[in-house]
C-alpha positions in Angstrom: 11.0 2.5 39.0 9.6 -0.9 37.7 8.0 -0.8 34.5 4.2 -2.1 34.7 3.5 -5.2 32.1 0.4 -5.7 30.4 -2.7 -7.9 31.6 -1.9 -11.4 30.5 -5.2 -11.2 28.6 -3.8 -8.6 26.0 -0.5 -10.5 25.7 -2.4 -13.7 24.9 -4.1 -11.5 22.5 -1.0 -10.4 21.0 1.0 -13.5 21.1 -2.5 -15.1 19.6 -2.6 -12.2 16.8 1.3 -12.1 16.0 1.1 -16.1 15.0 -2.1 -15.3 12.6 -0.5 -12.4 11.1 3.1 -13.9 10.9 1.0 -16.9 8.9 -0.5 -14.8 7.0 2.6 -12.7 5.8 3.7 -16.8 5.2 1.0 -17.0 2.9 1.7 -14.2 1.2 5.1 -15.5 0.2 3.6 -19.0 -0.7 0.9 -17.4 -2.7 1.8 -14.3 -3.8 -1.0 -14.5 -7.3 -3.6 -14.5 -4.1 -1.6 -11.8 -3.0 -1.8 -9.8 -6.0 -5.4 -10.2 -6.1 -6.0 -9.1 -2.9 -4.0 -6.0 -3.6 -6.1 -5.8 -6.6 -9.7 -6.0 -5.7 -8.8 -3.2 -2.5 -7.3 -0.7 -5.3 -10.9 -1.6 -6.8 -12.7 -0.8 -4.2 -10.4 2.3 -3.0 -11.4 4.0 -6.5 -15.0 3.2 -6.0 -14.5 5.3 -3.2 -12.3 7.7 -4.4 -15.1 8.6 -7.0 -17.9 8.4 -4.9 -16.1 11.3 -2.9 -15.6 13.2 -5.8 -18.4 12.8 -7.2 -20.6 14.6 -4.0 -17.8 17.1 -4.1 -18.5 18.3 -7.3 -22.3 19.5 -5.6 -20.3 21.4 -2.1 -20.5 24.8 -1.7 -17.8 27.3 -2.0 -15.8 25.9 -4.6 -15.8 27.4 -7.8 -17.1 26.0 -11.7 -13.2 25.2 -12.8 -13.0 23.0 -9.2 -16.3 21.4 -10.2 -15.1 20.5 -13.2 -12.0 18.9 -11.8 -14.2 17.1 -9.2 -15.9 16.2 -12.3 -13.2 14.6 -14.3 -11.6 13.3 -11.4 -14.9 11.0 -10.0 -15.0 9.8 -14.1 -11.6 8.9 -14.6 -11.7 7.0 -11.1 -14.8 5.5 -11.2 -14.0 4.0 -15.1 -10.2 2.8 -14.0 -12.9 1.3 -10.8 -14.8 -0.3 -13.7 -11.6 -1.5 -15.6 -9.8 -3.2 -12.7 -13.5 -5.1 -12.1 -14.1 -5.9 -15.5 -10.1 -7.2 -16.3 -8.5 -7.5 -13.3 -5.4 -9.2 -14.8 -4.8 -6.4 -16.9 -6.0 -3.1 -15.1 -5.4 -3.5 -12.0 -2.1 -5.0 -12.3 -1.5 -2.5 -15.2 -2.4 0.4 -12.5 -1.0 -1.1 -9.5 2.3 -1.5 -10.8 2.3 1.7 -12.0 0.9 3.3 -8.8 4.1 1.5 -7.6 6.8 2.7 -9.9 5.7 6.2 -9.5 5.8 5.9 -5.5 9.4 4.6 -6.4 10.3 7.9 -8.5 8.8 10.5 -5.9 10.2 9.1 -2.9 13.8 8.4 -4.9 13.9 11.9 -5.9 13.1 13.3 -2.3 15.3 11.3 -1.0 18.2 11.9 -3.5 17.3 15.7 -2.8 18.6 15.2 1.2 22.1 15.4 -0.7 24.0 13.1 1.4 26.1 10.7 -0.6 24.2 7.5 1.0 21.1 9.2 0.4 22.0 10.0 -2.9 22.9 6.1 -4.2 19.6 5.2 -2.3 17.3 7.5 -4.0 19.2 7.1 -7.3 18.3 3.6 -6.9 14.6 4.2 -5.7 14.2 6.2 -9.1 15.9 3.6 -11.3 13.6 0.9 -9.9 10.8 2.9 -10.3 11.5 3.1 -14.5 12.0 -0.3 -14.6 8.5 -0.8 -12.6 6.9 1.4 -14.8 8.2 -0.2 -18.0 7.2 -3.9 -16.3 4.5 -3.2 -14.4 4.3 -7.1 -13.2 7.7 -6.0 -11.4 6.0 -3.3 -9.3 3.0 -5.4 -8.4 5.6 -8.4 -7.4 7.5 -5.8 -5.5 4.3 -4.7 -3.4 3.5 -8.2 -2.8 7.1 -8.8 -1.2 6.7 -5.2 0.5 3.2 -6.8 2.1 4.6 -9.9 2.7 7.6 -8.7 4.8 5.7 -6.0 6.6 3.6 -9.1 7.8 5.9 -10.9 9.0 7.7 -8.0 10.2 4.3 -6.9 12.0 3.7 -10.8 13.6 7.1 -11.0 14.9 6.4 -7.4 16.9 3.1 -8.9 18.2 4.4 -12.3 19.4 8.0 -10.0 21.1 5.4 -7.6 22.9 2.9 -10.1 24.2 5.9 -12.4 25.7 7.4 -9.8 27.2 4.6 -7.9 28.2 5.4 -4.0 27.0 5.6 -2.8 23.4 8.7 -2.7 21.3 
């Protein structure tokens, strides 16, 4: 059975979309302080959110006073590390998103060092000793986002520009 390929409309589209996002992963490498800002003024704006949500949380029904009060704390402390990131952006939000970073790095080196496989062991052992680092030098973990972004751009183009030339996704 043959398989069907796309229209030649969506794999212009995709061929079209894979160069603009395989440029903009180029960017990303060339530029990574625009990068970084980028990175920063979305964890910005993801707080805002984050304590907006709380915040009408803490007035739902059903929860009780001790979930309120976490609601609570939880809209101020995200709403003022919101207010921080805007106000000194250098600082903050580098400062948090090298640290939101580094503490990805620990979690997911520990669960995978827990798989107990001796590859999976060295890799998480790894994961975790990066993660210290990032949290000591928080400029590493935002430069190592801004690689990660960077790559999965490029990565992501490539796909795009491989699926609309041969007209099925890989």
């Amino acid at each position: 059975m043959a398989e069907q390929k796309t229209s030649m409309w969506l794999r212009i589209g995709e061929i079209i979309t894979g160069i603009i996002v395989l440029v903009l992963g180029g960017y990303a490498i060339a530029y990574p302080g625009v990068t970084a800002a980028t990175l920063i003024a979305f964890l910005a704006v993801g707080l805002l959110i984050i304590a907006g949500i709380e915040f009408v949380r803490v007035f739902s029904e059903g929860i009780s006073g001790w979930q309120r009060l976490a609601n609570a704390g939880f809209a101020i402390i995200a709403f003022l590390l919101a207010l921080g990131v805007l106000v000194a952006p250098l600082f903050w939000g580098g400062l948090t998103l090298g640290w939101l970073v580094a503490l990805t790095l620990i979690f997911v080196g520990l669960a995978v060092a827990a798989r107990g496989t001796p590859g999976m062991l060295i890799v998480g052992i790894i994961a975790v000793i990066l993660g210290i680092v990032a949290l000591v030098w928080p400029a590493i973990g935002v430069a190592t986002i801004v690689l990660l972004v960077a790559i999965g751009l490029i990565i992501f183009g490539l796909e795009l520009i491989v699926s609309g030339l041969l007209g099925r996704w890989v």
